[in-house]
PyMOL commands that place a pseudoatom at each C-alpha (Angstrom):
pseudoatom trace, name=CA, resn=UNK, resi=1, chain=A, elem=C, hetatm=0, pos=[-14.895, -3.543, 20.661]
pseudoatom trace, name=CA, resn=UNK, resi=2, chain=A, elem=C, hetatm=0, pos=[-13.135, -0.214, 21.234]
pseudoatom trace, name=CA, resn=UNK, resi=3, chain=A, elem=C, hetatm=0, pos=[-11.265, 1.143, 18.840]
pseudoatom trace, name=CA, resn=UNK, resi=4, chain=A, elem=C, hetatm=0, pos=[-9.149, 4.185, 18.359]
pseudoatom trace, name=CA, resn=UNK, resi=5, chain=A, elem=C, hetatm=0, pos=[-8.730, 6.082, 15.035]
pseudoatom trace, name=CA, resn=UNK, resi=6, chain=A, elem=C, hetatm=0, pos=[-5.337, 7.737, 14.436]
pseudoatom trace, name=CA, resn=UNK, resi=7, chain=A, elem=C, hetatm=0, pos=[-6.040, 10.334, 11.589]
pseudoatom trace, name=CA, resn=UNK, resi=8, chain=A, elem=C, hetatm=0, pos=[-9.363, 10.719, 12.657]
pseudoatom trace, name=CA, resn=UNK, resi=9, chain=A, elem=C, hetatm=0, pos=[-9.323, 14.107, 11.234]
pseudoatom trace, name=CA, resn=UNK, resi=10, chain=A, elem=C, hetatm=0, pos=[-8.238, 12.467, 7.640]
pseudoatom trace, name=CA, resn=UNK, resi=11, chain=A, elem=C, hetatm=0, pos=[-10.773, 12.340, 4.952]
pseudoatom trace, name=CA, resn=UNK, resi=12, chain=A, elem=C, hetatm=0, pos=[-10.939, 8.548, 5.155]
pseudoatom trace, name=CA, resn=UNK, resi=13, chain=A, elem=C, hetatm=0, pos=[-10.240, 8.263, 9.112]
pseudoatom trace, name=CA, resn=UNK, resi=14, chain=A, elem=C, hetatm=0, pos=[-13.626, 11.128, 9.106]
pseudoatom trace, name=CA, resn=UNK, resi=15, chain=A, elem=C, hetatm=0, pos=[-15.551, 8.355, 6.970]
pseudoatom trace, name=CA, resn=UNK, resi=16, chain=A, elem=C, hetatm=0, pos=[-14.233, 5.388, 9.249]
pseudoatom trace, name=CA, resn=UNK, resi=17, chain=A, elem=C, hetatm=0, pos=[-15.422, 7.623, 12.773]
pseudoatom trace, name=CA, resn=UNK, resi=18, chain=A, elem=C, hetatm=0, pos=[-18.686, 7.988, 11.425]
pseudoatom trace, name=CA, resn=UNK, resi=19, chain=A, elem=C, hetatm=0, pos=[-19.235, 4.487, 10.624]
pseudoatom trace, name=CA, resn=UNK, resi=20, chain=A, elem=C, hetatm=0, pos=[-17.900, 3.167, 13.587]
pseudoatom trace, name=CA, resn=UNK, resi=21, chain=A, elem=C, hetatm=0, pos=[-20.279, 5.205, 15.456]
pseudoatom trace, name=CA, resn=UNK, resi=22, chain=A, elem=C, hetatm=0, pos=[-22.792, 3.787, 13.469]
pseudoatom trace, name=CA, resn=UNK, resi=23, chain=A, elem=C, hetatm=0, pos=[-22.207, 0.481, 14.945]
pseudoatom trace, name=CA, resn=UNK, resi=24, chain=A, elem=C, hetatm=0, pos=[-23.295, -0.451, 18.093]
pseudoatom trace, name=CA, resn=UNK, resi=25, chain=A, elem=C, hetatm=0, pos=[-20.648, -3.365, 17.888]
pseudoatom trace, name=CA, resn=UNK, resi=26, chain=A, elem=C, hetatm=0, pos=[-17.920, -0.687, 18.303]
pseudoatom trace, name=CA, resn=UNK, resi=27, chain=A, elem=C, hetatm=0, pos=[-17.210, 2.224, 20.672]
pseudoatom trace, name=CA, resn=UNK, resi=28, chain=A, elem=C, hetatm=0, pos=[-14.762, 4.742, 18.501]
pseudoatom trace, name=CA, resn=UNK, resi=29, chain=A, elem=C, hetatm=0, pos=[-12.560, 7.357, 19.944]
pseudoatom trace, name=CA, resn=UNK, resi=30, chain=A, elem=C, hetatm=0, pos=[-11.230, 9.744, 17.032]
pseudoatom trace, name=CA, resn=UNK, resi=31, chain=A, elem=C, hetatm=0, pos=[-7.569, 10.616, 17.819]
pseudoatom trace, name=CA, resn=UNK, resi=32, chain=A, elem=C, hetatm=0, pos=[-6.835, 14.095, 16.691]
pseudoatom trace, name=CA, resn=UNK, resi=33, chain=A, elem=C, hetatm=0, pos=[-4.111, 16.978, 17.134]
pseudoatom trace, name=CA, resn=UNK, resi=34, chain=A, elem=C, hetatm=0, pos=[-5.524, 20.088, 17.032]
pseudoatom trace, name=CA, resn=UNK, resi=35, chain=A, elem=C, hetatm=0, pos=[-7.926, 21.250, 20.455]
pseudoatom trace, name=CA, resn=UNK, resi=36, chain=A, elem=C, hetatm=0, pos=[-10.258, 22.015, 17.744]
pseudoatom trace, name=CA, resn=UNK, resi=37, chain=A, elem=C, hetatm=0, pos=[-10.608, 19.346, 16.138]
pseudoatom trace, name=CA, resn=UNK, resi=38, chain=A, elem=C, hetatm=0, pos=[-11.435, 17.623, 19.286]
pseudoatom trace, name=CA, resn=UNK, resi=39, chain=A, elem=C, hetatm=0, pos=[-13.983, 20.492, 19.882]
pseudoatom trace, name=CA, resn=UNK, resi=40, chain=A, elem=C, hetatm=0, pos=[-15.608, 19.927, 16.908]
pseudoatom trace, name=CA, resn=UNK, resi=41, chain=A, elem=C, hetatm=0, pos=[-15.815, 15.574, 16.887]
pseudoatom trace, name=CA, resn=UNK, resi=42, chain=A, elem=C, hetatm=0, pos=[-17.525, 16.415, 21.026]
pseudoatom trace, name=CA, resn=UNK, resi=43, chain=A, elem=C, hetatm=0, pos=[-19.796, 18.843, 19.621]
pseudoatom trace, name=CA, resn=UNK, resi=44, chain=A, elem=C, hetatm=0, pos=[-20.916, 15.560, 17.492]
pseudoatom trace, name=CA, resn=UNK, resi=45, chain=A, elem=C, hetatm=0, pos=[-21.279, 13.403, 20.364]
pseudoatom trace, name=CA, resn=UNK, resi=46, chain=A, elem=C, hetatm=0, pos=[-18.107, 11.166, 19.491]
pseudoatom trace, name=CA, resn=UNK, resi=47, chain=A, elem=C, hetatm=0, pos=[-15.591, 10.811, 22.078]
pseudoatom trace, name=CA, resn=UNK, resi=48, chain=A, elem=C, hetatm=0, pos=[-12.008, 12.263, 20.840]
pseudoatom trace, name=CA, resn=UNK, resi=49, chain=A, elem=C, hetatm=0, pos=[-8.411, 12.350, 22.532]
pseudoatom trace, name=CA, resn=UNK, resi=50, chain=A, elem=C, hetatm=0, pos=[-5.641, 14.691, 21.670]
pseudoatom trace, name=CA, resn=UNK, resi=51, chain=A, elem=C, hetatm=0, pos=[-2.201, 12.782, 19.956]
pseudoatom trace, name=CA, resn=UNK, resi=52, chain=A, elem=C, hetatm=0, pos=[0.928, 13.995, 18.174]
pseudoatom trace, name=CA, resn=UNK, resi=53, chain=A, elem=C, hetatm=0, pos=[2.475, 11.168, 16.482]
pseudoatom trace, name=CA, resn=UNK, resi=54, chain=A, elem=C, hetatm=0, pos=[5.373, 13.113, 16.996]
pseudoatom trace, name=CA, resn=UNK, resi=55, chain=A, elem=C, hetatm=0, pos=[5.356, 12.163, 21.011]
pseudoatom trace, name=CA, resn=UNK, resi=56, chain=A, elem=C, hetatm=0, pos=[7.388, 9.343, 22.234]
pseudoatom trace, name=CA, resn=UNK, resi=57, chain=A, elem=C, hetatm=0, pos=[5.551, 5.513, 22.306]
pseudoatom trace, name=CA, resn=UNK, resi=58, chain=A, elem=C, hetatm=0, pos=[5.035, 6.576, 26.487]
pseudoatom trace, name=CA, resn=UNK, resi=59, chain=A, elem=C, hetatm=0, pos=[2.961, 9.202, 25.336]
pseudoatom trace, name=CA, resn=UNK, resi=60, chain=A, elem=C, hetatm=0, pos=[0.767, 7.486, 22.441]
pseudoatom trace, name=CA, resn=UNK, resi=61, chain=A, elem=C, hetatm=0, pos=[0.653, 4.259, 24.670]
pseudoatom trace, name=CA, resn=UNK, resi=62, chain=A, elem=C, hetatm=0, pos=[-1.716, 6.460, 27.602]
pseudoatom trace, name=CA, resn=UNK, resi=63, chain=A, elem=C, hetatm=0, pos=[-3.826, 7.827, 24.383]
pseudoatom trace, name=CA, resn=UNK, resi=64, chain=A, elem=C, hetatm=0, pos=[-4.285, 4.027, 23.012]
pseudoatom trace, name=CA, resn=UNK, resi=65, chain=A, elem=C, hetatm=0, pos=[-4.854, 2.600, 26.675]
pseudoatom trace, name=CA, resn=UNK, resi=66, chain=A, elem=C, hetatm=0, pos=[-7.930, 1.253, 27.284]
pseudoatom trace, name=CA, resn=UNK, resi=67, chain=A, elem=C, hetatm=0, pos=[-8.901, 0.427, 23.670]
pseudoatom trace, name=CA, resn=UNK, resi=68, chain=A, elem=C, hetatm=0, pos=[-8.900, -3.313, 21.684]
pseudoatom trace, name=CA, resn=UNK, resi=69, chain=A, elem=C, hetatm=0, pos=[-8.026, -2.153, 17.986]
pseudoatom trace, name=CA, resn=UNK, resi=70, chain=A, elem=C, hetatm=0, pos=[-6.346, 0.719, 16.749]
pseudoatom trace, name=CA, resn=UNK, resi=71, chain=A, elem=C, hetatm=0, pos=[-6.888, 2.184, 12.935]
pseudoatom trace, name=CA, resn=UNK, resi=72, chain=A, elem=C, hetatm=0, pos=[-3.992, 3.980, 11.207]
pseudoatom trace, name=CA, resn=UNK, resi=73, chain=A, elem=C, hetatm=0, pos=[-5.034, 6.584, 9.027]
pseudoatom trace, name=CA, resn=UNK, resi=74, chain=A, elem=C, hetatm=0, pos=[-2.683, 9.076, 9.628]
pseudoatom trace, name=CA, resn=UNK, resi=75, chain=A, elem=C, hetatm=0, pos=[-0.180, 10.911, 7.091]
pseudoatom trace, name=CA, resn=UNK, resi=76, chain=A, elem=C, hetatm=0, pos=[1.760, 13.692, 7.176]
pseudoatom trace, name=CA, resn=UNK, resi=77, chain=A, elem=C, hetatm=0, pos=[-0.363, 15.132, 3.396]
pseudoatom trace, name=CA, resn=UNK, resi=78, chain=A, elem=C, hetatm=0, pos=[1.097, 16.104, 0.445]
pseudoatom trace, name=CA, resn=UNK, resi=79, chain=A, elem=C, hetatm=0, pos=[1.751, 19.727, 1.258]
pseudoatom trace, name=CA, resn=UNK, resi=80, chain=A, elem=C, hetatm=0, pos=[4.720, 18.498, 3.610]
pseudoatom trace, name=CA, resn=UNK, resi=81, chain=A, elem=C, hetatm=0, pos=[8.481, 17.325, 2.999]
pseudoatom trace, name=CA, resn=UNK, resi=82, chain=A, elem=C, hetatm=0, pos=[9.684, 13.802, 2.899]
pseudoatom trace, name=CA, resn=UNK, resi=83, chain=A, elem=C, hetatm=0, pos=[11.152, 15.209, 6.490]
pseudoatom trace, name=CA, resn=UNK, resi=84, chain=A, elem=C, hetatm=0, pos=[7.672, 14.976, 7.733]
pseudoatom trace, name=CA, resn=UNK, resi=85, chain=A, elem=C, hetatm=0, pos=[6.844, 11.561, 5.548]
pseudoatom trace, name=CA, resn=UNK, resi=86, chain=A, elem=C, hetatm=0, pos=[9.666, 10.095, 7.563]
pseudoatom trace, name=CA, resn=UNK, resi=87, chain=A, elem=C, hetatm=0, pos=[8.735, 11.316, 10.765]
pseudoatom trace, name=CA, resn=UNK, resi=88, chain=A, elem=C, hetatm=0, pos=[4.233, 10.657, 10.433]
pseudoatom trace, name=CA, resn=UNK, resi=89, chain=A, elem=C, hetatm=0, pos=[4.032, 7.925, 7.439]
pseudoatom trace, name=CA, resn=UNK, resi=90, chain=A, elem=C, hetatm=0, pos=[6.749, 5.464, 9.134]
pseudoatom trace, name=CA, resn=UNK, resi=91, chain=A, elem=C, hetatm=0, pos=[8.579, 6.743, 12.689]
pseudoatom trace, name=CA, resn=UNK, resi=92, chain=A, elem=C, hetatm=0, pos=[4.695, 7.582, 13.621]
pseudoatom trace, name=CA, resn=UNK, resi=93, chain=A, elem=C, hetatm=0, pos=[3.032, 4.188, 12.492]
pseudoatom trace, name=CA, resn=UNK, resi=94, chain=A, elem=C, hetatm=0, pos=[5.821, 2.650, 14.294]
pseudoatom trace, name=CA, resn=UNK, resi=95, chain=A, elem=C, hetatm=0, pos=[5.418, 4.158, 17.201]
pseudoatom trace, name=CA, resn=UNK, resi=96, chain=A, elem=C, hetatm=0, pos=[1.672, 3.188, 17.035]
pseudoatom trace, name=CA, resn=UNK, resi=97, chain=A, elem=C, hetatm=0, pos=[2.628, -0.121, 16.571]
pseudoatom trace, name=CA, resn=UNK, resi=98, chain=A, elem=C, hetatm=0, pos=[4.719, -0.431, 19.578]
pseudoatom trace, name=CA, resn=UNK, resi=99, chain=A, elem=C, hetatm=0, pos=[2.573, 1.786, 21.934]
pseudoatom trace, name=CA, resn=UNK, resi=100, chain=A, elem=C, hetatm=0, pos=[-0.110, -0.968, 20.876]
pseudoatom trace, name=CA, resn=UNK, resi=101, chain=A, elem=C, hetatm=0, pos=[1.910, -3.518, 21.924]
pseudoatom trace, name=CA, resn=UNK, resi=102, chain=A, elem=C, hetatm=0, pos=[2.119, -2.098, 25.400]
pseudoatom trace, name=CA, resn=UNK, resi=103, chain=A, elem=C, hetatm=0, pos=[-1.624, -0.736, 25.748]
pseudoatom trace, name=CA, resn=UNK, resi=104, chain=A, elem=C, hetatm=0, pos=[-2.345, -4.405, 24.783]
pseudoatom trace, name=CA, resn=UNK, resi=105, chain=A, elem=C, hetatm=0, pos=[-4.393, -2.996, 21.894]
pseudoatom trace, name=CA, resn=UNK, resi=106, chain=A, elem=C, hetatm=0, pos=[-4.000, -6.589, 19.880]
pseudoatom trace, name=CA, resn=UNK, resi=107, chain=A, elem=C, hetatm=0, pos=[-6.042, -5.677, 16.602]
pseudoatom trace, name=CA, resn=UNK, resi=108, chain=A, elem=C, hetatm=0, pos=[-4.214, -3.018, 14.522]
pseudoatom trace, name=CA, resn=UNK, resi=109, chain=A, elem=C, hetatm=0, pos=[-5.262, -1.892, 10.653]
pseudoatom trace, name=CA, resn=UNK, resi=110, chain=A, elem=C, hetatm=0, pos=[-2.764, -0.204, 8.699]
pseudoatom trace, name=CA, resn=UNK, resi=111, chain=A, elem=C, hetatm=0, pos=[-4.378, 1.998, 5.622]
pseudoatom trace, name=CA, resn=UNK, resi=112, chain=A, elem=C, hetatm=0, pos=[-1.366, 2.083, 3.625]
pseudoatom trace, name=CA, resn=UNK, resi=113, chain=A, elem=C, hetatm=0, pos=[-1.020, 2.541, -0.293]
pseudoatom trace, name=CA, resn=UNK, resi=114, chain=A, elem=C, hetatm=0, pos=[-1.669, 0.416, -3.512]
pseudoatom trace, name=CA, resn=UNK, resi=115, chain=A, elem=C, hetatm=0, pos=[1.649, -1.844, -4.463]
pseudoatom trace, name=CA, resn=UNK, resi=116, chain=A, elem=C, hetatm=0, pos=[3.325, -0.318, -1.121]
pseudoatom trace, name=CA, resn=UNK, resi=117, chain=A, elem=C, hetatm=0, pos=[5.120, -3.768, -0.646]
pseudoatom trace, name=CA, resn=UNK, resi=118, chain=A, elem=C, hetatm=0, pos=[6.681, -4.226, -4.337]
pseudoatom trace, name=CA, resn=UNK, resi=119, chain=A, elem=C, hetatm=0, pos=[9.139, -1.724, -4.603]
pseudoatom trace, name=CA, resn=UNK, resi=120, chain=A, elem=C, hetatm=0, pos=[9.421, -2.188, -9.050]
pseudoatom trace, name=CA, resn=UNK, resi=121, chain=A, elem=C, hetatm=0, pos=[6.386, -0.288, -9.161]
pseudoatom trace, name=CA, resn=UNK, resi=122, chain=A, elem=C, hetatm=0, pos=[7.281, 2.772, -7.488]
pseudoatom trace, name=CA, resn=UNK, resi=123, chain=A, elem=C, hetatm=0, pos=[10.868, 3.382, -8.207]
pseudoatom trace, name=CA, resn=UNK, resi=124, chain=A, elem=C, hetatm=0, pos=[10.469, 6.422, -10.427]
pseudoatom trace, name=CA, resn=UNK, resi=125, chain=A, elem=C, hetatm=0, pos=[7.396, 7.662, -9.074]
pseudoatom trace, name=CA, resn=UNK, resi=126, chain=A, elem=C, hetatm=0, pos=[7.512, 11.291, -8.160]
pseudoatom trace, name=CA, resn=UNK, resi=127, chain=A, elem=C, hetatm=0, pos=[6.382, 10.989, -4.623]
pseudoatom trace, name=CA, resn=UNK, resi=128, chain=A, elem=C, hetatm=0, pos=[8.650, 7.680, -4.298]
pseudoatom trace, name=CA, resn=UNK, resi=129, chain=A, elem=C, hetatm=0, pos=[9.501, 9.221, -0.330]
pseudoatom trace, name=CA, resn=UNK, resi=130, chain=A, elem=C, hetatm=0, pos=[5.829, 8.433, 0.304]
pseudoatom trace, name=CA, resn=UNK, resi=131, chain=A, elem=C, hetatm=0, pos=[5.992, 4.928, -0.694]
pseudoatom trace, name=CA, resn=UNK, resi=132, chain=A, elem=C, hetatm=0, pos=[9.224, 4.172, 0.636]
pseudoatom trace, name=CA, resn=UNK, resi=133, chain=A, elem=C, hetatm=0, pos=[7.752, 5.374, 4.241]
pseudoatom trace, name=CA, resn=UNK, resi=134, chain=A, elem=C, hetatm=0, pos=[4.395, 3.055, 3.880]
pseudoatom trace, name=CA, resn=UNK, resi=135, chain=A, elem=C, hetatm=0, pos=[6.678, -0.192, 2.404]
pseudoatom trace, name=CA, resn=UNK, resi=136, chain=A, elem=C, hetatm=0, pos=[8.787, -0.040, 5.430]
pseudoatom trace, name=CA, resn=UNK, resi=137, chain=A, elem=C, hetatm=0, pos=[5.985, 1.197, 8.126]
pseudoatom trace, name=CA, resn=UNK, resi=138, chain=A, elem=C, hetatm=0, pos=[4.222, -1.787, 6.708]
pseudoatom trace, name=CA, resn=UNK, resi=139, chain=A, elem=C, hetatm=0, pos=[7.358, -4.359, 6.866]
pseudoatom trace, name=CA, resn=UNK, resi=140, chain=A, elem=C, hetatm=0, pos=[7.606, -3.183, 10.830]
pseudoatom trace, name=CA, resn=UNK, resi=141, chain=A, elem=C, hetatm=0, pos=[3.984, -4.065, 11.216]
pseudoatom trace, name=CA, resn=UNK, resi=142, chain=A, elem=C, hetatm=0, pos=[4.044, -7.621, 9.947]
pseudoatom trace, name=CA, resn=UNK, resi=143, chain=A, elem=C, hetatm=0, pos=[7.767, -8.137, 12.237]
pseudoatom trace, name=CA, resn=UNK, resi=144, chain=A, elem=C, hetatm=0, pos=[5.008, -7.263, 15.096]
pseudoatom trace, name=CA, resn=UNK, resi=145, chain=A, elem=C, hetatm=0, pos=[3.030, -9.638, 17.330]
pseudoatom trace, name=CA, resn=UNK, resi=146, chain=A, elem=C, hetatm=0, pos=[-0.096, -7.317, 16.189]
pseudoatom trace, name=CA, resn=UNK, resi=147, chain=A, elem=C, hetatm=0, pos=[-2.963, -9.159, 14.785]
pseudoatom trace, name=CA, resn=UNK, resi=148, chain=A, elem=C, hetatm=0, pos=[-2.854, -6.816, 11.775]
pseudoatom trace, name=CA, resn=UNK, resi=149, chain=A, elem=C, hetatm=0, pos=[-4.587, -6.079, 8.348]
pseudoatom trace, name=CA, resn=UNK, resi=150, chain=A, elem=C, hetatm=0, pos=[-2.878, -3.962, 5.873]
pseudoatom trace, name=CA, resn=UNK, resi=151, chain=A, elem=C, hetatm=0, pos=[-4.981, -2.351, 3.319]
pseudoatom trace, name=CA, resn=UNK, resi=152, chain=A, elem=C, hetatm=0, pos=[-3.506, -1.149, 0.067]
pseudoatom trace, name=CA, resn=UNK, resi=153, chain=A, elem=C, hetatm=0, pos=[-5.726, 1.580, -1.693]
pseudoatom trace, name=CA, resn=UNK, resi=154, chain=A, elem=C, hetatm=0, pos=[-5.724, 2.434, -5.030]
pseudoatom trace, name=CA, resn=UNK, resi=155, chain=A, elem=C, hetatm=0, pos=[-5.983, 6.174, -6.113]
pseudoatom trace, name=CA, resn=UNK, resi=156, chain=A, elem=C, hetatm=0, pos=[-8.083, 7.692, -3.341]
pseudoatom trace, name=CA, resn=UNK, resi=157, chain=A, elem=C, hetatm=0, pos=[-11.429, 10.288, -4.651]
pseudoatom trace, name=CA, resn=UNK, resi=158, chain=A, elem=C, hetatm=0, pos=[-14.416, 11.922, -3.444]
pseudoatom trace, name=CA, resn=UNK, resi=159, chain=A, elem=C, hetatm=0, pos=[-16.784, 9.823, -5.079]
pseudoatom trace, name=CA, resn=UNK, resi=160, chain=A, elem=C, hetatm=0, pos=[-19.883, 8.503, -3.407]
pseudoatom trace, name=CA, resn=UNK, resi=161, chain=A, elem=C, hetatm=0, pos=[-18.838, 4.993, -2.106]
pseudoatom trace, name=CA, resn=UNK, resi=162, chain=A, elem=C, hetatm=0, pos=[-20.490, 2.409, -4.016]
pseudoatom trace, name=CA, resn=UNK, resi=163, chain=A, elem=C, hetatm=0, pos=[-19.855, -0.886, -1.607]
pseudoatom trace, name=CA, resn=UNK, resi=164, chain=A, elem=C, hetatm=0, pos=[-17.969, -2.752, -4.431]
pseudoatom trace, name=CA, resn=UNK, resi=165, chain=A, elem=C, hetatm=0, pos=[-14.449, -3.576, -4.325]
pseudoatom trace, name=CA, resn=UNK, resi=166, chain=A, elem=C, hetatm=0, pos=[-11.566, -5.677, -5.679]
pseudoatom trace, name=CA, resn=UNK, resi=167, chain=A, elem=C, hetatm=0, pos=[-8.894, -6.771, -2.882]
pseudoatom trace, name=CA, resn=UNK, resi=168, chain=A, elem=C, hetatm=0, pos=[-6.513, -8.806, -3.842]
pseudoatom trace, name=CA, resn=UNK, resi=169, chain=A, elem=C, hetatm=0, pos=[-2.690, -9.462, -3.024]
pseudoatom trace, name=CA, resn=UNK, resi=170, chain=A, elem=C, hetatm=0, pos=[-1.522, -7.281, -6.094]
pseudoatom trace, name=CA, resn=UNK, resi=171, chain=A, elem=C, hetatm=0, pos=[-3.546, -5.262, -8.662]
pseudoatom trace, name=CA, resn=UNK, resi=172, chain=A, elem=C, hetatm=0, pos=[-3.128, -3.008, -11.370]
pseudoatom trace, name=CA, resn=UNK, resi=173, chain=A, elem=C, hetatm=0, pos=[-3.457, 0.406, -10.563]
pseudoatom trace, name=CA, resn=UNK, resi=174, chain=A, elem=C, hetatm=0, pos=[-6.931, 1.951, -10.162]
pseudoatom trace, name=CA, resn=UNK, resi=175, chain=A, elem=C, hetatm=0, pos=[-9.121, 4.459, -7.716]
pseudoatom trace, name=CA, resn=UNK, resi=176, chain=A, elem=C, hetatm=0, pos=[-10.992, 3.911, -4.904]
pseudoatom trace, name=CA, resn=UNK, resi=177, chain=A, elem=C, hetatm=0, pos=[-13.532, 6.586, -3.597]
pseudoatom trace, name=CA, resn=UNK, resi=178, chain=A, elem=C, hetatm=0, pos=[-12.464, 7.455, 0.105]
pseudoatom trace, name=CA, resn=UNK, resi=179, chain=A, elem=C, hetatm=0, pos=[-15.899, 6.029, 1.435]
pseudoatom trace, name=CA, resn=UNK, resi=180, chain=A, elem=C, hetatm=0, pos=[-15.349, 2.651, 0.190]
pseudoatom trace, name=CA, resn=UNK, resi=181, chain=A, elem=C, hetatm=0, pos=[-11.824, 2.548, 1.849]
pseudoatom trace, name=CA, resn=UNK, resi=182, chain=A, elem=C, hetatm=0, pos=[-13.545, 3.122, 5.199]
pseudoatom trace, name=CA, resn=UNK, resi=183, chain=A, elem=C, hetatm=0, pos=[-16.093, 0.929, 4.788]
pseudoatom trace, name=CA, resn=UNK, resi=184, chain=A, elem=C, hetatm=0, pos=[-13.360, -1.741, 3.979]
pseudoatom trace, name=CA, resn=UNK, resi=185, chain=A, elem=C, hetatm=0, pos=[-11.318, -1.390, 6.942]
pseudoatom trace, name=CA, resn=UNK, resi=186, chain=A, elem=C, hetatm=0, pos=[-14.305, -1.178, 9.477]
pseudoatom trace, name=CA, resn=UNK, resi=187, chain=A, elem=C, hetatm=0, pos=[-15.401, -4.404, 7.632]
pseudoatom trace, name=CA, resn=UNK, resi=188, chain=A, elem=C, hetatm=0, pos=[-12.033, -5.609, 8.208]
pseudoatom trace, name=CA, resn=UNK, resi=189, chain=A, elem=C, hetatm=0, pos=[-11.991, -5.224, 11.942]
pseudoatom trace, name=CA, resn=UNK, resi=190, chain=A, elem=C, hetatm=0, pos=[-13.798, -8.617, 12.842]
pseudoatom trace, name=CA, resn=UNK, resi=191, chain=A, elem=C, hetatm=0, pos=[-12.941, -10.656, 9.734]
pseudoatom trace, name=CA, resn=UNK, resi=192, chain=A, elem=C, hetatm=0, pos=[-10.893, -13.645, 10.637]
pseudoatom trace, name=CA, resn=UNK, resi=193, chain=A, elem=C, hetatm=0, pos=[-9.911, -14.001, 6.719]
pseudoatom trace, name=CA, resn=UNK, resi=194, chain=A, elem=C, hetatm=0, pos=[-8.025, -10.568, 7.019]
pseudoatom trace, name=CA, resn=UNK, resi=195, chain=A, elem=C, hetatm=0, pos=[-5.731, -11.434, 10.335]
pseudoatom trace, name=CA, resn=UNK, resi=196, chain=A, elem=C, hetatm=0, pos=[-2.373, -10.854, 9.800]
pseudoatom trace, name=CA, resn=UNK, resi=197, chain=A, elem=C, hetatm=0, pos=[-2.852, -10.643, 5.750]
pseudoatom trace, name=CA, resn=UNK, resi=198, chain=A, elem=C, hetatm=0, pos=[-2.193, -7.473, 3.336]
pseudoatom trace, name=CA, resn=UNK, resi=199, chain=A, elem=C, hetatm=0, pos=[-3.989, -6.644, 0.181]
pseudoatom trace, name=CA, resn=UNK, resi=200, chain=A, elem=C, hetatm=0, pos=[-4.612, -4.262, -2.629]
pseudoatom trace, name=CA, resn=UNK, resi=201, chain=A, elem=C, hetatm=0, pos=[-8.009, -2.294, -2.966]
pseudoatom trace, name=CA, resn=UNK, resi=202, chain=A, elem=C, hetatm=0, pos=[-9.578, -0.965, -5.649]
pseudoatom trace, name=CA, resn=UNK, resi=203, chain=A, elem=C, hetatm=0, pos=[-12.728, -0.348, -7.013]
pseudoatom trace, name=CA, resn=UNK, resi=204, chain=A, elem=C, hetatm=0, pos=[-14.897, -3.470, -8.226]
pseudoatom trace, name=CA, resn=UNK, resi=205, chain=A, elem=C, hetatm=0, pos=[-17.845, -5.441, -8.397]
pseudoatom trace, name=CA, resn=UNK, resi=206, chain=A, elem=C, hetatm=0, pos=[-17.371, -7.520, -5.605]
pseudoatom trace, name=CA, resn=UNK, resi=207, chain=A, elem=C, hetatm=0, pos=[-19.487, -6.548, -1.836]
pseudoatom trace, name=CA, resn=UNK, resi=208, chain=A, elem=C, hetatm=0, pos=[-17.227, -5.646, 0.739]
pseudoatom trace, name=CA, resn=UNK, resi=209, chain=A, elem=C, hetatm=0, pos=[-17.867, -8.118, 2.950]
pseudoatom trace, name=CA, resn=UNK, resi=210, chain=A, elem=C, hetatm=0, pos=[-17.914, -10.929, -0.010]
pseudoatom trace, name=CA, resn=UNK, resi=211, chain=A, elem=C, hetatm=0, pos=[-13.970, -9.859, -1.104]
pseudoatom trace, name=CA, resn=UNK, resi=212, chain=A, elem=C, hetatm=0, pos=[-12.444, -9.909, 2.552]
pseudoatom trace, name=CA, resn=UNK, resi=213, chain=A, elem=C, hetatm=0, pos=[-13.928, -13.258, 2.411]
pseudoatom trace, name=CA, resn=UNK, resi=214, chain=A, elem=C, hetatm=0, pos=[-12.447, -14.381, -0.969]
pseudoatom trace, name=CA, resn=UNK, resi=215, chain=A, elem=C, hetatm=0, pos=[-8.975, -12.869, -0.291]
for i in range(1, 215): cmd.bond("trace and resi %d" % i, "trace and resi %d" % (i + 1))
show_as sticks, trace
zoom trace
């Protein structure tokens, strides 16, 4: 399977790249928009495109050509405006979505954010743009004829990924170390129980593999 990362440069999309390239199931190709950030995923050995999710769908549909699955990873970080929320968190996953669509890239994975899709639990939150930009990015992607996953994580840290995880449709509120995220969403990638379903993810005690099974 070939799959593109969008965010490849991310902390999780970095963790998802190098497992991917792990796998000799999957051939990855890190989408990136800096020339040297490309530099430095070649210098590595891993195939990487240049993207601005700030292009038109034309231009992200040549970048996705040629590829069966397409990982979202991408935000706009919490040093920018809710101008640039709006225009990477949603008008950029949508645009992925749709450029998708036309590169005939069926399987698309949405890393979104924990509770994303129940609006109660985020209306006074401070960075309420944020979530209002993943609820509605993620609302697009289930209107879409994408065979998609969405994956809710929890609180996102550095920790050293321990396997175990709790997925579920809604969850209290919890962490997640980055590594675990990534190994969630490659895990995703051929599980039939995660087509076109959404779910929270936190830490657990459950395997990977053994929770996308018991969603």
């Amino acid at each position: 399977m070939k799959v593109i990362v969008i965010g490849a440069n991310g902390q999780v999309g970095k963790h998802i790249v190098r497992l991917l390239e792990a796998d000799s199931n999957y051939s990855v190709t890190a989408m990136i928009r800096k020339e040297e950030q490309k530099k430095a995923y070649e210098e590595n050995g891993v195939k990487a495109v240049l993207g601005n999710l700030e292009d038109g769908v034309d231009e992200l549909t040549k970048v996705i050509e040629g590829h069966d699955a397409v990982i979202f990873t991408a935000g706009s970080g919490s040093k920018t405006g809710p101008d640039k929320t709006l225009l990477v968190d949603l008008d950029g996953a949508v645009k992925s979505m749709e450029a998708a669509e036309k590169a005939g890239a069926n399987r698309f994975i949405m890393v979104s954010a924990i509770q994303a899709h129940n609006r109660e639990s985020w209306k006074n939150s401070p960075i309420r743009p944020y979530f209002t930009a993943k609820h509605y990015a993620d609302r697009e992607l289930m209107r879409s004829n994408l065979n998609y996953t969405i994956v809710r994580p929890g609180g996102l840290t550095n920790d050293p990924g321990t396997g175990m995880v709790e997925a579920k449709e809604n969850l209290e509120r919890s962490t997640i170390p980055r590594e675990d995220v990534a190994r969630t969403v490659v895990a995703a990638l051929k599980e039939e129980n995660t087509y076109r379903r959404s779910f929270d993810l936190v830490s657990g005690n459950t395997p990977v593999e053994a929770a996308l099974k018991n969603l």
